[in-house]
Jmol script that loads the backbone (N, CA, C; Angstrom):
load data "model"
ATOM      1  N   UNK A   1     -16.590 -14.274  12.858  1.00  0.00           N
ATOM      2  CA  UNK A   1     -16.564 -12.815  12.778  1.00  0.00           C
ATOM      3  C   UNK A   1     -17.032 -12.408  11.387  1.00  0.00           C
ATOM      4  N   UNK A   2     -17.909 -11.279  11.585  1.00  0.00           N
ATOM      5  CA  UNK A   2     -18.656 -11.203  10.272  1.00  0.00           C
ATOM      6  C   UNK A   2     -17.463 -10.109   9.140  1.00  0.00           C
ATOM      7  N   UNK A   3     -17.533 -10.159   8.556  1.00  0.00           N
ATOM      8  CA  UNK A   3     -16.684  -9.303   6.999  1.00  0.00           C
ATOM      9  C   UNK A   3     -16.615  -7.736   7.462  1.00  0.00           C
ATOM     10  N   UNK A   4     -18.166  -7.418   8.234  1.00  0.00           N
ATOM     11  CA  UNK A   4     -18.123  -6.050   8.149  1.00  0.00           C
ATOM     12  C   UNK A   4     -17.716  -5.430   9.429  1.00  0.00           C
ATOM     13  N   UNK A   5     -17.522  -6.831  10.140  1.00  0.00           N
ATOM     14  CA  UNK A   5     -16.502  -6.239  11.571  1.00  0.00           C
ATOM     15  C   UNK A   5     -14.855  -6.378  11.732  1.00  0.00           C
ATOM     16  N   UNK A   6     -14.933  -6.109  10.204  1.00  0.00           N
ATOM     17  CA  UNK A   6     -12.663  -6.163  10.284  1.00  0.00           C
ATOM     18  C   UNK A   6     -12.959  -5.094  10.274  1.00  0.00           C
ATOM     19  N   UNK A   7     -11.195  -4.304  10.443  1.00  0.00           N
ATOM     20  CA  UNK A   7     -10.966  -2.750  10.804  1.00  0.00           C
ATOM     21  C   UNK A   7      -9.793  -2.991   9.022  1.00  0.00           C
ATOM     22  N   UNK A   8     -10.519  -2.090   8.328  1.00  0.00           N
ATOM     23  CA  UNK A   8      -9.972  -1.859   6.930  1.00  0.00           C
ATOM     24  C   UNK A   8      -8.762  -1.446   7.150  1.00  0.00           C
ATOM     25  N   UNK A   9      -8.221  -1.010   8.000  1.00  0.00           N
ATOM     26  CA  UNK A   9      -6.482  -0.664   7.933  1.00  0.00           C
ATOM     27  C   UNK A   9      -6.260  -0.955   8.660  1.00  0.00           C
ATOM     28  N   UNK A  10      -4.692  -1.460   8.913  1.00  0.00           N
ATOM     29  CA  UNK A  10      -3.888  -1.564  10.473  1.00  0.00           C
ATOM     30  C   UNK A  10      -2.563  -1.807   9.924  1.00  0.00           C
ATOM     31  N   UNK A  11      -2.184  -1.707  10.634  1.00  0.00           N
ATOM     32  CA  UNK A  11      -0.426  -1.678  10.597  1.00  0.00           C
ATOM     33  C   UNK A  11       0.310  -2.936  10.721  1.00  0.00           C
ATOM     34  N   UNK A  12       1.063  -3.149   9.792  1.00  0.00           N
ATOM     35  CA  UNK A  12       1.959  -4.481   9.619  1.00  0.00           C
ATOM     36  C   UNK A  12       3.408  -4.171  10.964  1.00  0.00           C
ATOM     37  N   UNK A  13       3.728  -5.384  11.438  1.00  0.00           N
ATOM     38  CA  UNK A  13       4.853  -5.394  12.247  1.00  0.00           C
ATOM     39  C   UNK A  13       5.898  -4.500  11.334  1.00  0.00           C
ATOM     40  N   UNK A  14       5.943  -5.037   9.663  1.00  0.00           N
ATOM     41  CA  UNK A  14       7.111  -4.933   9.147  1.00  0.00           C
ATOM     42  C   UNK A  14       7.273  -3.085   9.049  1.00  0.00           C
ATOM     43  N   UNK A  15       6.383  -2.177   9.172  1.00  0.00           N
ATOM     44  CA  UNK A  15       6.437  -1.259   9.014  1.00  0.00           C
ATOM     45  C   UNK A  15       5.243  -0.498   7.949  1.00  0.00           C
ATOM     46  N   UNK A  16       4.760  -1.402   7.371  1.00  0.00           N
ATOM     47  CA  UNK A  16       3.979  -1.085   6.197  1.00  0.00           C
ATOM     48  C   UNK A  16       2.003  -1.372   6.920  1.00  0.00           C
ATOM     49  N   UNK A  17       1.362  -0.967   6.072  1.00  0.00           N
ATOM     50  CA  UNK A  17      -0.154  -1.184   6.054  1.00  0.00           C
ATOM     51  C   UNK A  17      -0.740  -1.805   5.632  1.00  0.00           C
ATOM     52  N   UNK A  18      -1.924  -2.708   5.825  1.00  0.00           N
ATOM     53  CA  UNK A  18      -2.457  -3.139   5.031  1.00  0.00           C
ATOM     54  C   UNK A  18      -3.946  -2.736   5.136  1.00  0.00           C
ATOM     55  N   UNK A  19      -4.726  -2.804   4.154  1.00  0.00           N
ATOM     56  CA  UNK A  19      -5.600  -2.143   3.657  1.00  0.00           C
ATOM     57  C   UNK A  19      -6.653  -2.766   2.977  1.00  0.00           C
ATOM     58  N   UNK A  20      -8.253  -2.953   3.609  1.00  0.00           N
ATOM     59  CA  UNK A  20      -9.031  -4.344   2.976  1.00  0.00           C
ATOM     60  C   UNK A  20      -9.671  -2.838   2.101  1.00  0.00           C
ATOM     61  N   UNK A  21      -9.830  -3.691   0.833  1.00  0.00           N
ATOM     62  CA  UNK A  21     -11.026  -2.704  -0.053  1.00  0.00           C
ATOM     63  C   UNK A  21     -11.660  -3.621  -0.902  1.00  0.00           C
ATOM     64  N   UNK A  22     -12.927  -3.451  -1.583  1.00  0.00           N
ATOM     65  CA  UNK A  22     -13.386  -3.907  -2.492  1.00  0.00           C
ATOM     66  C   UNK A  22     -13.371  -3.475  -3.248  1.00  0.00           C
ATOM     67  N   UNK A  23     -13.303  -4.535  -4.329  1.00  0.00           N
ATOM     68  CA  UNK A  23     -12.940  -3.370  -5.952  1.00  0.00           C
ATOM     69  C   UNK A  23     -14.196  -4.009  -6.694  1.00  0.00           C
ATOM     70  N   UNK A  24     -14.950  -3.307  -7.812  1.00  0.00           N
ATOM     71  CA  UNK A  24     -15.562  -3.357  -9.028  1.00  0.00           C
ATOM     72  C   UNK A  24     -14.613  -3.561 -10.045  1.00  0.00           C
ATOM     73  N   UNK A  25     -14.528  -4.851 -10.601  1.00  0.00           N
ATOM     74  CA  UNK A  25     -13.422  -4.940 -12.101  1.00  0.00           C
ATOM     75  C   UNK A  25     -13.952  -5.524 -13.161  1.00  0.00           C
ATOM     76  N   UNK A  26     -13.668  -5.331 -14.283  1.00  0.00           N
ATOM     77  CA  UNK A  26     -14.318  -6.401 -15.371  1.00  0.00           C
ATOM     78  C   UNK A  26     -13.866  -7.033 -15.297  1.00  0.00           C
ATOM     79  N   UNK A  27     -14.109  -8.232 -16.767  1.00  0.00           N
ATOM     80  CA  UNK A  27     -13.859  -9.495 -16.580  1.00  0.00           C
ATOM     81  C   UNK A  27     -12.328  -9.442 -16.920  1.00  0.00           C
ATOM     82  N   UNK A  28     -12.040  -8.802 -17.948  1.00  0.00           N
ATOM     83  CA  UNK A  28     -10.533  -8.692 -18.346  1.00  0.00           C
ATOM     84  C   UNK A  28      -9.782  -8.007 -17.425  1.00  0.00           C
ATOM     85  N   UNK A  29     -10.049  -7.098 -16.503  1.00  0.00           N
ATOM     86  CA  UNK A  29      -9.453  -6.318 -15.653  1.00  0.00           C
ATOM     87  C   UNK A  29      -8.869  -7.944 -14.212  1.00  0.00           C
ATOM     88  N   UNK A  30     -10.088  -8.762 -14.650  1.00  0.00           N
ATOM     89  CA  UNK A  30      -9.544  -9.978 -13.473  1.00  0.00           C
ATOM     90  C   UNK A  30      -8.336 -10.917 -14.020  1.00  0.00           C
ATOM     91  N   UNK A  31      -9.108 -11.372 -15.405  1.00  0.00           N
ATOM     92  CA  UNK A  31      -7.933 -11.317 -16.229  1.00  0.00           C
ATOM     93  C   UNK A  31      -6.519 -11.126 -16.021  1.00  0.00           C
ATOM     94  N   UNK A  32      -6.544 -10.509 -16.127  1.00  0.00           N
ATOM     95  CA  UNK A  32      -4.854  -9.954 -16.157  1.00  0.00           C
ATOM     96  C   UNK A  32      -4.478  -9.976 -15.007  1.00  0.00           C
ATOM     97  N   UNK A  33      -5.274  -9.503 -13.923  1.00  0.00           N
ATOM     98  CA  UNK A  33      -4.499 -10.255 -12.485  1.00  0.00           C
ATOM     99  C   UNK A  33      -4.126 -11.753 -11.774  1.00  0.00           C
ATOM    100  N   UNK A  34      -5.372 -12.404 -12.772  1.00  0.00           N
ATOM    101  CA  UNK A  34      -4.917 -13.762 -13.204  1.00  0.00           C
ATOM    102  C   UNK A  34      -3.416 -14.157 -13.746  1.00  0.00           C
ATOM    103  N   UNK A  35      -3.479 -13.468 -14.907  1.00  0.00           N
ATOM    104  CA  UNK A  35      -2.133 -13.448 -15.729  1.00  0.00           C
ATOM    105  C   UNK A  35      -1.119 -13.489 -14.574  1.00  0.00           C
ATOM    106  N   UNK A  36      -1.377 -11.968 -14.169  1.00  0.00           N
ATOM    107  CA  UNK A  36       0.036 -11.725 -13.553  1.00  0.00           C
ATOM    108  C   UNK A  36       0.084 -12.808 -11.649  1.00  0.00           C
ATOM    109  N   UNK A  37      -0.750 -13.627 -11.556  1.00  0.00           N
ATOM    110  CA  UNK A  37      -0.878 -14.327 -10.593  1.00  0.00           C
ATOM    111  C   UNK A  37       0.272 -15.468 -10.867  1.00  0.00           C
ATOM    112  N   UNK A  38      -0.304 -15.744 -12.263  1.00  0.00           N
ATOM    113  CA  UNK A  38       0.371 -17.140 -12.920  1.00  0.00           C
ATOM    114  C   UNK A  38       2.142 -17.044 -12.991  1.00  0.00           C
ATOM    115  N   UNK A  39       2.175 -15.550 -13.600  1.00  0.00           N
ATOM    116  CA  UNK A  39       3.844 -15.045 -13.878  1.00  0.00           C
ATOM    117  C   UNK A  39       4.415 -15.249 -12.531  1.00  0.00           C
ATOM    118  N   UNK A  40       4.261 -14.761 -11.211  1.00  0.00           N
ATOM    119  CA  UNK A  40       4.474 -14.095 -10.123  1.00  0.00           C
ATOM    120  C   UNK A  40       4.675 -16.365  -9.521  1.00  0.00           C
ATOM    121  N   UNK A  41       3.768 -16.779  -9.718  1.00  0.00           N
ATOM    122  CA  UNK A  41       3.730 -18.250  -9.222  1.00  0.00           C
ATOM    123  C   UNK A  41       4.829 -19.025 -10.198  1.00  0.00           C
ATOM    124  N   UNK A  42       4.839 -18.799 -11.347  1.00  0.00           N
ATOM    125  CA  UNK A  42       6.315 -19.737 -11.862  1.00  0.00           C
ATOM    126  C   UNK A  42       7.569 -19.152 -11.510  1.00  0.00           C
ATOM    127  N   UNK A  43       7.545 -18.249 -11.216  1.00  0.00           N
ATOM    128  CA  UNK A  43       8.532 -17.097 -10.528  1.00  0.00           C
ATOM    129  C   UNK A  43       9.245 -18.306  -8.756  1.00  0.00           C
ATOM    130  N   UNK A  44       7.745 -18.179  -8.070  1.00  0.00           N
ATOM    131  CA  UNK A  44       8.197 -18.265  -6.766  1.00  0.00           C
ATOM    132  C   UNK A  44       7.774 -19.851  -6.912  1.00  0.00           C
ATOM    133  N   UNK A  45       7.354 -20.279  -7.832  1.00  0.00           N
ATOM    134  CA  UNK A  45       7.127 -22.187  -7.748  1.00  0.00           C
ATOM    135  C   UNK A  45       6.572 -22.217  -6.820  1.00  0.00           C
ATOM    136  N   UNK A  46       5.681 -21.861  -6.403  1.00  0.00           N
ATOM    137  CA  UNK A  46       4.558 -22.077  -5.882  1.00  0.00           C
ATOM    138  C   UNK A  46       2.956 -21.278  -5.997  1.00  0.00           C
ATOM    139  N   UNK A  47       2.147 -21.782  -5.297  1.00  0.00           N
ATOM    140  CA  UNK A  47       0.905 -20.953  -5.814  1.00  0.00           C
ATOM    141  C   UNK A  47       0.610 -20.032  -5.431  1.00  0.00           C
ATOM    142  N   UNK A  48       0.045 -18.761  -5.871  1.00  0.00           N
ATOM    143  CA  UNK A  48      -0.045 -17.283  -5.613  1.00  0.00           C
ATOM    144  C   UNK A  48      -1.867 -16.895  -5.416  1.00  0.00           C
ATOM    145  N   UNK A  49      -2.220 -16.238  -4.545  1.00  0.00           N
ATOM    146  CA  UNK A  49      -3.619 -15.691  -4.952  1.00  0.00           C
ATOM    147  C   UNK A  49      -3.367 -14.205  -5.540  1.00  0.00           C
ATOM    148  N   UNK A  50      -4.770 -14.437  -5.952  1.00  0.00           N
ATOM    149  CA  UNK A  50      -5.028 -13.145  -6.235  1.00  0.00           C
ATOM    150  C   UNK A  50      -4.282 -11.748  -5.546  1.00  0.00           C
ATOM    151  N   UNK A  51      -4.842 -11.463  -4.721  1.00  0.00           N
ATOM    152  CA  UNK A  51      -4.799 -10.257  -3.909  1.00  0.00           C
ATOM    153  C   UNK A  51      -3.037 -10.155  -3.719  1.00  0.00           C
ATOM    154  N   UNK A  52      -2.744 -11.394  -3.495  1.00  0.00           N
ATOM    155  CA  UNK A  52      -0.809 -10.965  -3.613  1.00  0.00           C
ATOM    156  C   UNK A  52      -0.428 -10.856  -4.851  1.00  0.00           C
ATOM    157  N   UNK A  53      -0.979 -11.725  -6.211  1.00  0.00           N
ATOM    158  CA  UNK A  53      -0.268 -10.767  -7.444  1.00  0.00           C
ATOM    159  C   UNK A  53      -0.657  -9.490  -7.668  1.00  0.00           C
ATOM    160  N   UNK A  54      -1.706  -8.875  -6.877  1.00  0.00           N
ATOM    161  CA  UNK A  54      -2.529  -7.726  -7.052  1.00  0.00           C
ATOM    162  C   UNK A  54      -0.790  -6.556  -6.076  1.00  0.00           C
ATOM    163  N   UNK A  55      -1.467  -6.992  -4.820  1.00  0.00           N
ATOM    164  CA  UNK A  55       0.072  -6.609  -3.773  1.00  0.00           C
ATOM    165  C   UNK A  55       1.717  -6.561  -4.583  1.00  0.00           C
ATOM    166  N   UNK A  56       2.037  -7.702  -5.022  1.00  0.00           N
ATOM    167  CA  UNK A  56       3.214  -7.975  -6.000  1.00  0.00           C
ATOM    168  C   UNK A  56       3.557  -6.826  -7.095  1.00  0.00           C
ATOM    169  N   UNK A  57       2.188  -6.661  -7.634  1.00  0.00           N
ATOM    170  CA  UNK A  57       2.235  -5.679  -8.792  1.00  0.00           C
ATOM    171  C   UNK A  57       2.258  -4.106  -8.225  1.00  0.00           C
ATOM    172  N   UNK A  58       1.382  -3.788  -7.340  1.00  0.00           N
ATOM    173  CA  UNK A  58       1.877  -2.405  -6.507  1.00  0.00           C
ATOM    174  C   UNK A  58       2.682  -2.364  -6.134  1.00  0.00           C
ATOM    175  N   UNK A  59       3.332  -2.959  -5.429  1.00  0.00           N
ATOM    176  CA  UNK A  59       4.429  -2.754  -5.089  1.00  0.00           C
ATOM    177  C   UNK A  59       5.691  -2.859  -6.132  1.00  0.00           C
ATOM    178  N   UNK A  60       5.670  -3.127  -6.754  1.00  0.00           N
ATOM    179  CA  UNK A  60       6.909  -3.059  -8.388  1.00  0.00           C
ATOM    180  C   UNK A  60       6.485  -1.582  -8.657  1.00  0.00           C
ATOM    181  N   UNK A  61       5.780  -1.700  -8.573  1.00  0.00           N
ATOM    182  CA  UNK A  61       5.488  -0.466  -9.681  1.00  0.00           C
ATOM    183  C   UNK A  61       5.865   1.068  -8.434  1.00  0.00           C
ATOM    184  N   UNK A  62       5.193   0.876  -7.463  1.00  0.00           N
ATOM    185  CA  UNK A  62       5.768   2.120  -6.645  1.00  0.00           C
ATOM    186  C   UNK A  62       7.380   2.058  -6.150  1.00  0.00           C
ATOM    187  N   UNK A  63       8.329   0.714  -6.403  1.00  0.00           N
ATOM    188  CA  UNK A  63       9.515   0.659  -6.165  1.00  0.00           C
ATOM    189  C   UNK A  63       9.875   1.576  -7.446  1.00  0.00           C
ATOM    190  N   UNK A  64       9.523   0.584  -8.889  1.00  0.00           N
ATOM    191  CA  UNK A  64       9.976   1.446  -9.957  1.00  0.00           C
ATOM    192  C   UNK A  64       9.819   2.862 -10.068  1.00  0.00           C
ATOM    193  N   UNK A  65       8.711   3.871  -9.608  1.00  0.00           N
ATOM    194  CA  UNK A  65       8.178   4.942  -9.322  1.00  0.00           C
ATOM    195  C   UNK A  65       9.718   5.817  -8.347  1.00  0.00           C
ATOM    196  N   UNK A  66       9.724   5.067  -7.443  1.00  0.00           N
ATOM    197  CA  UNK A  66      10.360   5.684  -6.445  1.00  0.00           C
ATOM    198  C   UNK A  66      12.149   5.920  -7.003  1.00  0.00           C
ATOM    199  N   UNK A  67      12.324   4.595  -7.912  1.00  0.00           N
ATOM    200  CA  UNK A  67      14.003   5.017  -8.528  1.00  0.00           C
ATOM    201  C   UNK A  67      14.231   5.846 -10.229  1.00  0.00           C
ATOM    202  N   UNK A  68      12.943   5.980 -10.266  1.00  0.00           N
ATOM    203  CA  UNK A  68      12.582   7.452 -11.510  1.00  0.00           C
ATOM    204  C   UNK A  68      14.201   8.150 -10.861  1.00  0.00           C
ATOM    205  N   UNK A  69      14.500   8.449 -12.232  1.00  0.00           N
ATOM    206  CA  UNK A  69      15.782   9.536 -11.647  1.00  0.00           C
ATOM    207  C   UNK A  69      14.634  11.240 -11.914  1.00  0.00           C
ATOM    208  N   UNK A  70      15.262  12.433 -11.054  1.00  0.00           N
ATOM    209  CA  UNK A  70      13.536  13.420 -10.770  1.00  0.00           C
ATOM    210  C   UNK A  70      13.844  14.154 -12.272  1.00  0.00           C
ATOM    211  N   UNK A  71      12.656  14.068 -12.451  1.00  0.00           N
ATOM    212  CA  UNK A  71      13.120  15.293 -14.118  1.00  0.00           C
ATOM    213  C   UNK A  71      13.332  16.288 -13.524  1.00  0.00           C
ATOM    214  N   UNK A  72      14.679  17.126 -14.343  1.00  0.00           N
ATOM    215  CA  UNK A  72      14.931  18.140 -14.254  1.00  0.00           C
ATOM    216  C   UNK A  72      14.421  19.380 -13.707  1.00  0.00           C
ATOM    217  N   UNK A  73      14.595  20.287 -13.160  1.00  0.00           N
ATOM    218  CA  UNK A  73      13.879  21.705 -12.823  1.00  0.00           C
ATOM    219  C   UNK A  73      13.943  22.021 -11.800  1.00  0.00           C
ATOM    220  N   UNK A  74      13.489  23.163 -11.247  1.00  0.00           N
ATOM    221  CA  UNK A  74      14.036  23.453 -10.004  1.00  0.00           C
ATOM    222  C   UNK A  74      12.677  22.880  -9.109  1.00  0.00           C
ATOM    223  N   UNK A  75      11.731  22.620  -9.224  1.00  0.00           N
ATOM    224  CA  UNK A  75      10.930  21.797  -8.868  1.00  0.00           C
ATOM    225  C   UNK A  75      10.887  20.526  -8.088  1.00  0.00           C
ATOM    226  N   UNK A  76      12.004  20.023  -8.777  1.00  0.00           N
ATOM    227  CA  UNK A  76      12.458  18.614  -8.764  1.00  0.00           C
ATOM    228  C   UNK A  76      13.344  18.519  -7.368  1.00  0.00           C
ATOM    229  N   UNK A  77      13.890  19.481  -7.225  1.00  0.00           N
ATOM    230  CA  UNK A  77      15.129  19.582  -6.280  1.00  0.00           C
ATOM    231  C   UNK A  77      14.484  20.249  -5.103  1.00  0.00           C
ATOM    232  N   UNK A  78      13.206  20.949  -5.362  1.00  0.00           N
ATOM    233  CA  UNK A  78      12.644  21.794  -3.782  1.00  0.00           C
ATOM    234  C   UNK A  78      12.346  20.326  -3.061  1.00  0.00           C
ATOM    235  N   UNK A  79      12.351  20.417  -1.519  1.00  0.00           N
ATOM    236  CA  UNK A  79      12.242  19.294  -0.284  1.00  0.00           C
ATOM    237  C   UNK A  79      10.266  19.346  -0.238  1.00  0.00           C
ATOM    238  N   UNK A  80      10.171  18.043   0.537  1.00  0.00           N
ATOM    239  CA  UNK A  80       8.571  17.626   0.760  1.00  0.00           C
ATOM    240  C   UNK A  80       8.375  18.753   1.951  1.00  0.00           C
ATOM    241  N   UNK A  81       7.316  19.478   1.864  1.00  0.00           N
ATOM    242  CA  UNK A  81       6.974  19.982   2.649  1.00  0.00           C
ATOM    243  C   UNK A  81       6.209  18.995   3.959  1.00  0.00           C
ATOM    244  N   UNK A  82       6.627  18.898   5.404  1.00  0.00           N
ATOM    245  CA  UNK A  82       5.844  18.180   6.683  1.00  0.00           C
ATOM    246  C   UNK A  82       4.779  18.940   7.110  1.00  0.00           C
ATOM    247  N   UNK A  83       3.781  18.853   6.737  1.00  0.00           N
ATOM    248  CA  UNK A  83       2.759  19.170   7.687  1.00  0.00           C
ATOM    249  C   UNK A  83       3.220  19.121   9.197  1.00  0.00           C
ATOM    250  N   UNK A  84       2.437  19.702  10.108  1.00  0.00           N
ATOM    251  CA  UNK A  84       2.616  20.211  11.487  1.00  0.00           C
ATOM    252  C   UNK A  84       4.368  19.476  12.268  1.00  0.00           C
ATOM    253  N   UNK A  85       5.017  19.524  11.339  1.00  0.00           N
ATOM    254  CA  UNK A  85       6.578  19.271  12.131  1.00  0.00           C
ATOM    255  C   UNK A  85       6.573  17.422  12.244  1.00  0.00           C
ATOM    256  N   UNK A  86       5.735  17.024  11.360  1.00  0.00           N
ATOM    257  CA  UNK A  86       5.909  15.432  11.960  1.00  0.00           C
ATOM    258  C   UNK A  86       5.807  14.884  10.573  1.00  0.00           C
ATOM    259  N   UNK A  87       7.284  13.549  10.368  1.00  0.00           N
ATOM    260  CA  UNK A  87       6.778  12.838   9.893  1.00  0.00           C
ATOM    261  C   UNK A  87       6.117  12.199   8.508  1.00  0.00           C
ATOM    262  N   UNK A  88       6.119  11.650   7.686  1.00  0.00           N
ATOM    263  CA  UNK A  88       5.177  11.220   7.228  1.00  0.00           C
ATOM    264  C   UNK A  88       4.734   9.699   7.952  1.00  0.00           C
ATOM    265  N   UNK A  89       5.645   9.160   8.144  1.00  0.00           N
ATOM    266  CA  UNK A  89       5.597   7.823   8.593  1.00  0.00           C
ATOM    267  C   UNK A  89       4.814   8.025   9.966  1.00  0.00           C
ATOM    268  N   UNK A  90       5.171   9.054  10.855  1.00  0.00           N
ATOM    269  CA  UNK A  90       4.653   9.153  12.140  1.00  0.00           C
ATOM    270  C   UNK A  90       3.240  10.009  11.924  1.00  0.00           C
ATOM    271  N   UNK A  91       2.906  10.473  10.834  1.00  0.00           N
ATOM    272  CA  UNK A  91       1.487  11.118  10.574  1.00  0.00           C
ATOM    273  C   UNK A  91       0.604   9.502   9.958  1.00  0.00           C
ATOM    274  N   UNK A  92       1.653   8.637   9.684  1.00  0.00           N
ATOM    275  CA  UNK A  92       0.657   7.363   8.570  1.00  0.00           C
ATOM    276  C   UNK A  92       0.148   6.538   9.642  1.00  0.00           C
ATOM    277  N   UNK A  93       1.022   6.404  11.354  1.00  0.00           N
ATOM    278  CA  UNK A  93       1.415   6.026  12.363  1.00  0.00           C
ATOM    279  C   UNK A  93       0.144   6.245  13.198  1.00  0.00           C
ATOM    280  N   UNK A  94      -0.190   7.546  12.892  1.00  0.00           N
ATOM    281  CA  UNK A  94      -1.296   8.360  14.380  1.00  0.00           C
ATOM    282  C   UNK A  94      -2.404   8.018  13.939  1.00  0.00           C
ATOM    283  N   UNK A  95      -2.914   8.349  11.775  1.00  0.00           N
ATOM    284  CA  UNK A  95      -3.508   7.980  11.151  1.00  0.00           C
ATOM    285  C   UNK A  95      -4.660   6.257  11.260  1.00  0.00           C
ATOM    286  N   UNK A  96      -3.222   5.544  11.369  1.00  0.00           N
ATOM    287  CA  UNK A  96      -3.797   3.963  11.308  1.00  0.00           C
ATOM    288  C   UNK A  96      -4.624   4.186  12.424  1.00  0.00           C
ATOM    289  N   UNK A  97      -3.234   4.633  13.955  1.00  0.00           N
ATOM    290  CA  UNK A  97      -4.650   4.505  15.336  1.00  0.00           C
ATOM    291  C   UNK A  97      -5.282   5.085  15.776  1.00  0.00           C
ATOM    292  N   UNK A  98      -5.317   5.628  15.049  1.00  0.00           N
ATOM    293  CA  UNK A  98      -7.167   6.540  15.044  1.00  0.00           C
ATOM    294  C   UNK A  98      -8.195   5.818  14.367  1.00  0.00           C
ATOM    295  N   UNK A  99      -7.752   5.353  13.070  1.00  0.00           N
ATOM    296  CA  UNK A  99      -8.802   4.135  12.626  1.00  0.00           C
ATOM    297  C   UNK A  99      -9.042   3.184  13.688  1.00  0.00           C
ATOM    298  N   UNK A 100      -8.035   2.490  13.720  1.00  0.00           N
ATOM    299  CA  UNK A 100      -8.080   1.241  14.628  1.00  0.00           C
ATOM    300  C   UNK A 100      -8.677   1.498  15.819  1.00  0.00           C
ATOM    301  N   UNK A 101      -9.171   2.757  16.825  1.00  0.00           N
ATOM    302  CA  UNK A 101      -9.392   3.169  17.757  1.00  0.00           C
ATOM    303  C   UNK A 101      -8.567   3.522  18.489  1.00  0.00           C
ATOM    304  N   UNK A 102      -7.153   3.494  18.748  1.00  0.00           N
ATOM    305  CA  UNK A 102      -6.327   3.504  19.603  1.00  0.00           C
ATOM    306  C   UNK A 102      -5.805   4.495  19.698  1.00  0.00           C
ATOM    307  N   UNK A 103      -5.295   5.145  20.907  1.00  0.00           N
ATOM    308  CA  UNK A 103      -4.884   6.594  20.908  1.00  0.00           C
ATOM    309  C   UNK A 103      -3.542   6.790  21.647  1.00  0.00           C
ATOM    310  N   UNK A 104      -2.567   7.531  20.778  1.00  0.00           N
ATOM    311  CA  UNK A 104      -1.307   7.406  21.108  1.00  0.00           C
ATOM    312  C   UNK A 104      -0.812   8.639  22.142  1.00  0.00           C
ATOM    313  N   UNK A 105       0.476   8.844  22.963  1.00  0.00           N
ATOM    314  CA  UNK A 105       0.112   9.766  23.499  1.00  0.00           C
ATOM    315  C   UNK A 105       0.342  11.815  22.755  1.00  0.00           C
ATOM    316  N   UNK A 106       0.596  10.976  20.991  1.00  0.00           N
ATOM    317  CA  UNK A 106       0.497  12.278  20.501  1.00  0.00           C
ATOM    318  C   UNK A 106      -0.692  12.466  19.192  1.00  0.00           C
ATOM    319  N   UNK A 107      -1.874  11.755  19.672  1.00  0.00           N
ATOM    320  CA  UNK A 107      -3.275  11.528  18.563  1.00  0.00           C
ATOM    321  C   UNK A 107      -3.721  13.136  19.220  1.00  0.00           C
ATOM    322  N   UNK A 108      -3.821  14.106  18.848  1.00  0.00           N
ATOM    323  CA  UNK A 108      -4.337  15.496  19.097  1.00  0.00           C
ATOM    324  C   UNK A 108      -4.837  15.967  18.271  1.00  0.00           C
TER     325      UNK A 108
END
end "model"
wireframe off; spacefill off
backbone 0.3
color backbone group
């Protein structure tokens, strides 16, 4: 199967997405994902690629993101507004199968 016939998103069992992209990086920008390949592998004693210390590191960082205590203001405390009454998870849900081709019985 050729590279340019995967479907760039689809949905993990566990609940989450995954997502093929290509990136443009320098050499130091590889670098350091190197680095943090190496940290992430004496960590788990065993060997790590790329793309999971890449994964490893997003994901820290949007956990850390997410337990920010909210700065102050009344800003902070207004609720997420839902687009059309649904969801985010069930808008990320309809989203994937529409990429993927698949049509649910609420893709409208």
């Amino acid at each position: 199967m050729s590279e340019s016939a995967r479907t760039p998103l689809h949905a993990l069992p566990d609940g989450e997405a995954e997502l093929a992209v290509v990136l443009r990086l320098t050499w130091e920008d590889v670098a350091a994902i190197g680095q943090e390949a190496s940290r992430l592998a004496e960590r788990a004693q065993r060997a790590v690629t790329l793309d999971e210390a890449v994964s490893h590191r997003l994901r820290s960082r949007a956990v850390a993101a997410h337990a920010k205590p909210a700065q102050g203001g009344p800003a902070a405390a207004l609720p997420v507004s839902v687009p059309n009454g649904r969801a985010p998870a069930e808008q990320a849900r309809q989203a994937i199968d529409k990429i993927n081709g698949r049509s649910g019985p609420e893709s409208a």
